[in-house]
C-alpha positions in Angstrom: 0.0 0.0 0.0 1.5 3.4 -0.6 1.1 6.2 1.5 -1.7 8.1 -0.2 -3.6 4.6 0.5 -2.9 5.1 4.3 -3.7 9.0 3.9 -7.4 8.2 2.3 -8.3 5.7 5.3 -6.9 8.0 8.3 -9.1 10.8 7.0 -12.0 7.9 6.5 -11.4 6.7 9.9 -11.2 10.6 11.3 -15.0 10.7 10.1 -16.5 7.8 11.0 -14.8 9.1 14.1 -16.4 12.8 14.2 -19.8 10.9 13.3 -20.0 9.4 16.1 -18.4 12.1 18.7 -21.4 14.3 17.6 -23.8 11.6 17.3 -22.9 11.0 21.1 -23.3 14.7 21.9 -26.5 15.6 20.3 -28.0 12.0 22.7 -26.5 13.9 25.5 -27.4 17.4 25.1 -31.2 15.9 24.5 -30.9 14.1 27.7 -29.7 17.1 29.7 -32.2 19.0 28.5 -34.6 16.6 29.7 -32.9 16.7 32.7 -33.3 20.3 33.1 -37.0 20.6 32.3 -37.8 17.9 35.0 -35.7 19.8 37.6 -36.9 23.2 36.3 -40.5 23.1 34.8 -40.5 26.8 33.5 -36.5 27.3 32.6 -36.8 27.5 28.7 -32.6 27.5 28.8 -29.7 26.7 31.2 -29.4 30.2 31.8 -32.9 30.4 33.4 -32.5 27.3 35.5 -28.9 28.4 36.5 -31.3 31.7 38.3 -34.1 29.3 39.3 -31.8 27.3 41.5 -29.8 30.1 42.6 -33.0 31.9 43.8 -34.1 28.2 45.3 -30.9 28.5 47.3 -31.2 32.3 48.1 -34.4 31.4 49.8 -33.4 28.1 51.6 -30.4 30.4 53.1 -32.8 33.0 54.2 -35.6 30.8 55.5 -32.7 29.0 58.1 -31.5 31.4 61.0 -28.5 29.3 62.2 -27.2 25.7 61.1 -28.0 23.7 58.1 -31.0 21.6 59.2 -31.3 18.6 57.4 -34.7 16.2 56.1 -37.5 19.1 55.4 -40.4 17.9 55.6 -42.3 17.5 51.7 -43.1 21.3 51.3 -41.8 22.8 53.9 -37.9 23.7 51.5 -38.0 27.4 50.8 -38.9 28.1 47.0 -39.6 24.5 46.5 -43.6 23.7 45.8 -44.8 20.6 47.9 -46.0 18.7 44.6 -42.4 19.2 43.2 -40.6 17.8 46.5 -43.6 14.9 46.8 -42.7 14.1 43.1 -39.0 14.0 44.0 -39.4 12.2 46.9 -41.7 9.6 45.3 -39.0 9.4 42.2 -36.3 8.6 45.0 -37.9 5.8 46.6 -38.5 4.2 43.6 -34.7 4.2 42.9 -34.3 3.3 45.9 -36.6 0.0 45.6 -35.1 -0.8 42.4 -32.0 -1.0 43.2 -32.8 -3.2 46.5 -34.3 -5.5 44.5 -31.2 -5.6 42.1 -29.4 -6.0 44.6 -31.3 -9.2 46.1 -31.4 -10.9 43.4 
């Protein structure tokens, strides 16, 4: 083989390679963004989620006067709505019991 031969198929191999880097990408951009709306129902962009969850943490730091307390209660996290921290809760123990059971098994 000469070396225009091994020239062709490195630049063939480079794009199968570059396929499939952005191929991998655009399946996790869509999953982050997924990700984003189930964390953030009204954030249209990462920028607006960024604020909603700085503003979820402004509030949590003002509604505690003194050490971190841990386990609120469902609805009782400032800025958080109780459906939203029920629905979170719920999703958790479900993780939770399907892992147990993996792990049984």
């Amino acid at each position: 083989m000469t070396m225009s031969t091994w020239v062709i198929i490195s630049w063939v191999v480079v794009a199968i390679l570059t396929t499939i880097n952005i191929i991998v990408f655009l399946k996790l951009k869509k999953a982050s963004m997924q990700m984003m709306k189930a964390a953030f129902p009204g954030a249209k962009n990462m920028q607006e989620a960024v604020g909603m969850m700085q503003g979820m943490m402004k509030a949590a730091r003002r509604g505690r006067k003194g050490g971190f307390r841990s386990g609120f209660p469902a609805g009782a996290m400032p800025g958080m709505g109780g459906s939203q921290m029920k629905s979170a809760m719920e999703m958790m123990n479900q993780f939770k019991a399907g892992s147990d059971g993996k792990k049984k098994k």
